[in-house]
C-alpha positions as CSV (number, residue, x, y, z in Angstrom):
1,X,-10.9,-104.4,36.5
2,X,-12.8,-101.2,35.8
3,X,-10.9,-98.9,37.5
4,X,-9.3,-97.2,34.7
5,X,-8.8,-94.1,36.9
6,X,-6.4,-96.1,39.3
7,X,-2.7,-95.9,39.2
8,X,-1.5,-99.1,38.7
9,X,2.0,-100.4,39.6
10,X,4.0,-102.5,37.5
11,X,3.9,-105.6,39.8
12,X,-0.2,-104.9,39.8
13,X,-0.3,-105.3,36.0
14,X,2.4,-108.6,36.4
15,X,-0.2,-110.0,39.0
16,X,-3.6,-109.2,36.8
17,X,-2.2,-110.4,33.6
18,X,0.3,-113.4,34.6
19,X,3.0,-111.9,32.9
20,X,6.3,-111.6,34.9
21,X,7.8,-107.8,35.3
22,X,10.9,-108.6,33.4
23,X,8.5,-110.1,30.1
24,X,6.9,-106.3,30.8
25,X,9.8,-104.5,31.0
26,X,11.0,-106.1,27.7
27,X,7.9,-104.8,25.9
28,X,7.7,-102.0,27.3
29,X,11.2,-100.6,26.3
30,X,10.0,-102.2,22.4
31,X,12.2,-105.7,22.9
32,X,10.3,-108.4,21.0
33,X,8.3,-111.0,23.5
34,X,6.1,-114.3,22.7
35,X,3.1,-112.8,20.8
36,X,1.3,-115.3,23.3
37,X,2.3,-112.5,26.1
38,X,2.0,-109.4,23.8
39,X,-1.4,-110.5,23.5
40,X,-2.2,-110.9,27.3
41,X,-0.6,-107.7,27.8
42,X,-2.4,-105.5,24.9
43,X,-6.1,-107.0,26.6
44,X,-5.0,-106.2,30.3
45,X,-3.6,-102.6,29.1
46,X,-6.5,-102.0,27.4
47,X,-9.1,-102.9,30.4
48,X,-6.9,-101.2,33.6
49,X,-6.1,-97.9,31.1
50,X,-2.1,-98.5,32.5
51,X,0.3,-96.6,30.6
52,X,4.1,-96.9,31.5
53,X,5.2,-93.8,33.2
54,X,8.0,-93.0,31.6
55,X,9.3,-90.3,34.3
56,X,8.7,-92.7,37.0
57,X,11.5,-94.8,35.5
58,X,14.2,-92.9,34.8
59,X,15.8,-91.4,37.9
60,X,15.4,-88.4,39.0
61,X,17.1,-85.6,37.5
62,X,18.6,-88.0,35.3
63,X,17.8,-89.3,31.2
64,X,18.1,-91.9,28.9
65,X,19.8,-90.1,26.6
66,X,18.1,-91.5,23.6
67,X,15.6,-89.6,21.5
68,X,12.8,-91.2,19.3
69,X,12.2,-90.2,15.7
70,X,9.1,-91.1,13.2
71,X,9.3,-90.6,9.7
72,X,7.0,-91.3,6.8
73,X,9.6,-93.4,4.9
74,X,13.2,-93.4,6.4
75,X,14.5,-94.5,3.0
76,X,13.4,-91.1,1.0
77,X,15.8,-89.0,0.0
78,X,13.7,-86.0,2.0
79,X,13.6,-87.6,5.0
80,X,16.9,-89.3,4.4
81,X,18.7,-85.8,4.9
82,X,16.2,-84.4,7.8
83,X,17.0,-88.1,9.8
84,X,21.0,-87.3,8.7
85,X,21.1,-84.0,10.3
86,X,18.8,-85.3,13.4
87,X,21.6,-88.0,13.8
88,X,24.8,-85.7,13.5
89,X,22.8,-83.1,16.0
90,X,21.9,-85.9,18.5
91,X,25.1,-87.7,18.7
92,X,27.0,-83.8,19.2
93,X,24.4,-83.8,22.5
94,X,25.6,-87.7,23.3
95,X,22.1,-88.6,22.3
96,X,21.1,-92.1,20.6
97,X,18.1,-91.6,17.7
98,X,15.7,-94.6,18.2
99,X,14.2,-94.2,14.5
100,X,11.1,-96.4,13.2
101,X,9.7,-95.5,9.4
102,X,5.9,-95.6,8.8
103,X,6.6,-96.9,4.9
104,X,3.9,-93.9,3.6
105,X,1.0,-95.9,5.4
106,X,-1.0,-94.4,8.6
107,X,-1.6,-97.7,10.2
108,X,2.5,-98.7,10.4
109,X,2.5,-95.0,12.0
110,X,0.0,-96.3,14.5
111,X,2.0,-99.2,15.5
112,X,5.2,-97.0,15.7
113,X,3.6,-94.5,17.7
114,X,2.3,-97.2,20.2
115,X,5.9,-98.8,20.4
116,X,7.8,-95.6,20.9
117,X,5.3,-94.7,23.8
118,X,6.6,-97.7,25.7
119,X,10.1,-96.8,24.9
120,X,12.3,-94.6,27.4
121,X,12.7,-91.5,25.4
122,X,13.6,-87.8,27.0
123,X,11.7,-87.0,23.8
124,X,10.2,-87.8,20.4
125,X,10.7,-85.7,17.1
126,X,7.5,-86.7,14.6
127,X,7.5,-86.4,10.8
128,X,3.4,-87.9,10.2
129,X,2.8,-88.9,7.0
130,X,0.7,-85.6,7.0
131,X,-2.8,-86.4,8.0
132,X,-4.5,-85.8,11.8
133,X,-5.8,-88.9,11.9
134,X,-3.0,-90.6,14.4
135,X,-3.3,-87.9,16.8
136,X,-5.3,-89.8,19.8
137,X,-2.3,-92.4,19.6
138,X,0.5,-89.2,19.4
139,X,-1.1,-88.1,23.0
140,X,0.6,-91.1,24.2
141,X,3.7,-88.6,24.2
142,X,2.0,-86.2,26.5
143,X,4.3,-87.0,29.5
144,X,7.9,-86.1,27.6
145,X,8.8,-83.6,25.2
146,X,7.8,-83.5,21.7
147,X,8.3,-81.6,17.9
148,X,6.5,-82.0,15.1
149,X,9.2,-81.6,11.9
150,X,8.5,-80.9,8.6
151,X,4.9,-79.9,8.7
152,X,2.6,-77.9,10.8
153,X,-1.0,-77.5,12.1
154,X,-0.8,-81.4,13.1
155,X,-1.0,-80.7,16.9
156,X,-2.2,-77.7,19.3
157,X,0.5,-76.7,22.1
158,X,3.3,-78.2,20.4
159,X,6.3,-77.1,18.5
160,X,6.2,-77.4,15.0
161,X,9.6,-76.9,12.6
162,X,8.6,-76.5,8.4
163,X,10.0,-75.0,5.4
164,X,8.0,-71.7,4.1
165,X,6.1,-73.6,1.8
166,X,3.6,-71.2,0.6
167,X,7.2,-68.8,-0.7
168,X,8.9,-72.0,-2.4
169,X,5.4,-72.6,-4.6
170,X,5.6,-68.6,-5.2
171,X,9.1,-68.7,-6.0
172,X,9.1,-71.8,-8.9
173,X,6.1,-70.5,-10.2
174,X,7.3,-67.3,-10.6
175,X,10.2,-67.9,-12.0
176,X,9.0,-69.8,-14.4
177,X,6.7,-67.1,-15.1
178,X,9.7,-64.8,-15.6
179,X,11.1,-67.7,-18.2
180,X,7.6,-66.8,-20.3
181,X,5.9,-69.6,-19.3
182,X,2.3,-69.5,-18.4
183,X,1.0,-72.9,-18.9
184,X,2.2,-74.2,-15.8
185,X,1.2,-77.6,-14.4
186,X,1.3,-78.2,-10.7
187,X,2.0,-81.4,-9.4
188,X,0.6,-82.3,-5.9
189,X,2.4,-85.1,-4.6
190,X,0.8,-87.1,-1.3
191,X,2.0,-90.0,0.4
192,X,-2.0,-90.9,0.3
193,X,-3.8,-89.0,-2.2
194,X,-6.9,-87.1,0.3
195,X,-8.6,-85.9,-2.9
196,X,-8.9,-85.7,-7.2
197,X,-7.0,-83.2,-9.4
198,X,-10.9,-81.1,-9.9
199,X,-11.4,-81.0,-6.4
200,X,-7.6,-80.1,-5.1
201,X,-8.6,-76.0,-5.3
202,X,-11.8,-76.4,-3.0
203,X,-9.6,-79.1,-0.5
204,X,-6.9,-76.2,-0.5
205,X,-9.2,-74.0,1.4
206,X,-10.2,-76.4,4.3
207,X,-8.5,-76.7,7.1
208,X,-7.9,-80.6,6.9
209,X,-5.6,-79.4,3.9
210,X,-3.1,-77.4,6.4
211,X,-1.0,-80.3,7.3
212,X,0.3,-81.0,3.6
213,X,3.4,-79.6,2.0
214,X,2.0,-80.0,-0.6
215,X,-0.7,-77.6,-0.5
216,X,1.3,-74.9,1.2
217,X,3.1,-75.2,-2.3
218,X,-0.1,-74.7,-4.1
219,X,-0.7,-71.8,-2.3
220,X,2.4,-70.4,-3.6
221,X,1.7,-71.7,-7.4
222,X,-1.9,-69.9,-7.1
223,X,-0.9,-66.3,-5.4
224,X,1.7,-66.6,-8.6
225,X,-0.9,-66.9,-11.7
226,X,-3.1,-64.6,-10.0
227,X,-0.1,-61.9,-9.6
228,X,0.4,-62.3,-13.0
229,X,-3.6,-62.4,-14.2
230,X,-2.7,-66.1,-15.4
231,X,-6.1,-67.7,-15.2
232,X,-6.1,-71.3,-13.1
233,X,-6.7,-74.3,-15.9
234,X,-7.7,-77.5,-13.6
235,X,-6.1,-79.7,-16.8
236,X,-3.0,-78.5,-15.0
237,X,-3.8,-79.9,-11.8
238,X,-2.7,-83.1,-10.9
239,X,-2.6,-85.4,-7.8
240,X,-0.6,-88.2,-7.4
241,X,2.2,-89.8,-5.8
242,X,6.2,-89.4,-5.1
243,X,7.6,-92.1,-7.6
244,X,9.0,-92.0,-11.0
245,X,6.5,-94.1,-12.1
246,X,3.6,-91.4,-11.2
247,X,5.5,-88.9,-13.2
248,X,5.3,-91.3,-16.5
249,X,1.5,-91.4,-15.7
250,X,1.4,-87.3,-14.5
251,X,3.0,-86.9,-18.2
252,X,1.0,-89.3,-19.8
253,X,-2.3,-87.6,-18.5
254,X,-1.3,-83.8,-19.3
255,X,-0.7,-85.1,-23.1
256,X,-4.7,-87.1,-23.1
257,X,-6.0,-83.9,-22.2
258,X,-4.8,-81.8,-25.0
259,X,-3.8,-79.1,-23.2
260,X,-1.1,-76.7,-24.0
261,X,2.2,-77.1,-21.0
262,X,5.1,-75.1,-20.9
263,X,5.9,-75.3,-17.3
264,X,5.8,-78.2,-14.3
265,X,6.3,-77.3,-10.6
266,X,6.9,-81.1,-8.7
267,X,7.5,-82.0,-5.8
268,X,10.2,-84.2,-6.6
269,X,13.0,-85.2,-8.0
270,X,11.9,-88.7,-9.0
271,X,8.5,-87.4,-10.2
272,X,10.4,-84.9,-12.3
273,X,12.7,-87.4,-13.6
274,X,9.6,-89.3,-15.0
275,X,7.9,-86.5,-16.6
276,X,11.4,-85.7,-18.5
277,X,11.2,-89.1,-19.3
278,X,7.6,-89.6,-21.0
279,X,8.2,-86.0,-22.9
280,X,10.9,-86.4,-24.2
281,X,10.2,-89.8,-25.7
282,X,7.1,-88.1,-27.5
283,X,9.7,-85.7,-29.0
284,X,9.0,-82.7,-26.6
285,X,12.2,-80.8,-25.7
286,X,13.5,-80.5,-22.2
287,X,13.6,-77.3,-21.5
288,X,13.2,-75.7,-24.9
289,X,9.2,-76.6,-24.8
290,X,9.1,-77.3,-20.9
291,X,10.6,-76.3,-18.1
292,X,10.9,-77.7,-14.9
293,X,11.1,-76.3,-11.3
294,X,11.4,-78.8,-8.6
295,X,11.3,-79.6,-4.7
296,X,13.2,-81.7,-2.7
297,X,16.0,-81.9,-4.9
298,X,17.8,-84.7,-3.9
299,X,20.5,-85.9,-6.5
300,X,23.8,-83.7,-4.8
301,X,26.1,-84.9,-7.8
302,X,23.1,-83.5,-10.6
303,X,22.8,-80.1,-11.3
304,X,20.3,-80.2,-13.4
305,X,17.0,-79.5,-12.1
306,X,15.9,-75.8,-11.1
307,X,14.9,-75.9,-7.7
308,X,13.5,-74.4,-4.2
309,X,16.0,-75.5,-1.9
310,X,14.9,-76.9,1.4
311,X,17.9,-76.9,3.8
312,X,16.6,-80.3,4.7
313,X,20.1,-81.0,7.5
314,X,19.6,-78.0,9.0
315,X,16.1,-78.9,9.8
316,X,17.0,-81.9,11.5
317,X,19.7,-80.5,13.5
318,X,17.0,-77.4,14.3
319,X,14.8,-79.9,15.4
320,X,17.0,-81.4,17.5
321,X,17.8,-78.4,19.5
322,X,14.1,-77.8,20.0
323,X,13.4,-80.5,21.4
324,X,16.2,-80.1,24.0
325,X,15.3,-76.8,24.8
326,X,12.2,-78.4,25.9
327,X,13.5,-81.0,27.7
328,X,15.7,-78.4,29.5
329,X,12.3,-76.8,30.5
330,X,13.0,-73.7,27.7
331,X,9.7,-71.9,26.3
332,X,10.1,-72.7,22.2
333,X,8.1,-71.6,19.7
334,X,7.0,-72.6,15.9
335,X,10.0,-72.3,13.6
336,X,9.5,-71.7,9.7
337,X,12.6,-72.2,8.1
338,X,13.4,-70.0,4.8
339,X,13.2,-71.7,1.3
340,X,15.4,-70.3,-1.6
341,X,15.3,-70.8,-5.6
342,X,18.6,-72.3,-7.3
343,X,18.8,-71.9,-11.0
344,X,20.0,-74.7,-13.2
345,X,19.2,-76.1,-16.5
346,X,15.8,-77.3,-16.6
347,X,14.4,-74.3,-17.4
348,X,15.2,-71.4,-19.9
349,X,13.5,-68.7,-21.5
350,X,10.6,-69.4,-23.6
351,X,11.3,-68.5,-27.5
């Protein structure tokens, strides 16, 4: 049982762990099985080193024809219209989209991860929840074809497909800029928060940092102040979530520092939504005394909020086709998709 170097067969692993091929098969393809026999399975993977080989299965010069997709939270509006645009792209290539959501925690992402690698896929599109920290269990996919969507520097040798982030934070700042603002608070959202609002400049500048929209976006809001000799005030910093709840409390923490705002770059809509909320019940006006510029803009009926526009569908669909090229055997490389500035009525010139 120490010959992790062997190649076992399937009916070797039925033998060594009692379990009968068909109970295997089941969890292997991600059918649910006795968690008596999931347990007897996980121990006698673990000691033989057996992984399914997913090739090996499918018959030569044949496919599944399913494709498996990742995402951080499937019920998001972001990833919402990236999955929509996977799903229209796939089923155009008579493709089925297995999809499993990670609910924003790194741990479900493991456990997805691990289930999808049993799965027959041709390939696997992954949205992390941003961090490096699942990539031992993502080399699971090393055998079939894979893209990384909506970030980038998560793994080495593989395709990545992201929006210019960096431009978008230029952009909204900018603009803003242009509107006479220039006390302009920049909201960092994070699905898990890697670090305070005093010490998001210094994080910015590691490379741990690369794999976050969000900081790409920083990027952007810095190169913008500095551009226009704005000094950086770390009172207008500020780390937090996605929710509309963390924009009450992003609101409620700019006013308890008593520091002059004219200007909010978020990374959301529902963030946004809160911020307008808490200012506007202390008497502020919206966008008379603030202005907001947005990400992410999800609302399609509400044309309200200035945003950078992400082309989120097309991504999907882009994604899609890069991952068939590889499957095809096609050389791809990294894709950055444009970002552009839409002008609506959260923002105005400054009197």
């Amino acid at each position: 049982m120490d010959r992790k170097n062997k190649n076992y067969s399937l009916k070797e692993i039925s033998q060594l762990s009692g379990i009968s091929i068909a109970t295997l098969s089941r969890y292997f393809n991600g059918q649910t099985i006795r968690r008596a026999n999931e347990i007897k399975i996980e121990e006698i993977l673990k000691k033989t080193g057996y992984r399914p080989n997913i090739a090996a299965r499918i018959m030569k010069g044949s496919s599944s024809g399913v494709i498996g997709l990742i995402v951080p939270n499937i019920t998001h509006p972001f990833f919402a219209a990236i999955t929509e645009g996977i799903i229209e792209e796939a089923r155009r290539n008579n493709q089925l989209v297995l999809i499993t959501s990670s609910n924003g925690s790194l741990e479900n992402e493991k456990q997805d991860i691990k289930q999808l690698s049993n799965s027959i896929l041709d390939g696997l599109i992954y949205i992390p929840v941003a961090k490096a920290e699942n990539i031992p269990e993502i080399k699971n996919f090393h055998n079939i074809p894979l893209v990384v969507t909506a970030r980038k520097n998560i793994l080495t040798n593989i395709a990545h497909i992201y929006h210019d982030g960096e431009k978008g934070g230029y952009l909204a700042t900018k603009y803003l800029i242009q509107m006479g603002r220039r006390k302009i608070a920049f909201i960092a959202s994070f699905w898990e928060v890697p670090c305070s609002n005093t010490e998001l400049i210094k994080f910015s500048n590691n490379k741990e940092s690369y794999p976050f929209s969000s900081i790409d976006r920083f990027h952007g809001y810095i190169r913008a102040l500095n551009e226009a000799s704005i000094p950086i005030d770390e009172n207008l910093i500020i780390t937090t979530g996605y929710n509309y709840d963390d924009g009450l409390n992003v609101a409620s923490t700019l006013i308890s520092r008593l520091t002059d705002i004219d200007g909010v770059v978020a990374m959301s809509e529902a963030i946004a939504d809160g911020i307008t909320t808490k200012f506007k019940s202390l008497g502020y006006k919206i966008p008379e005394d603030i202005s907001l510029v947005i990400f992410d803009k999800t609302n399609n009926n509400s044309n309200y909020y200035t945003h950078i526009e992400l082309h989120l569908k097309e991504m999907g669909e882009k994604s899609v086709k890069m991952l068939n090229k590889i499957i095809n055997n096609q050389e791809v490389t990294n894709e950055k998709l444009d970002v552009d500035l839409v002008i609506n009525t959260s923002t105005t010139k400054k009197n």
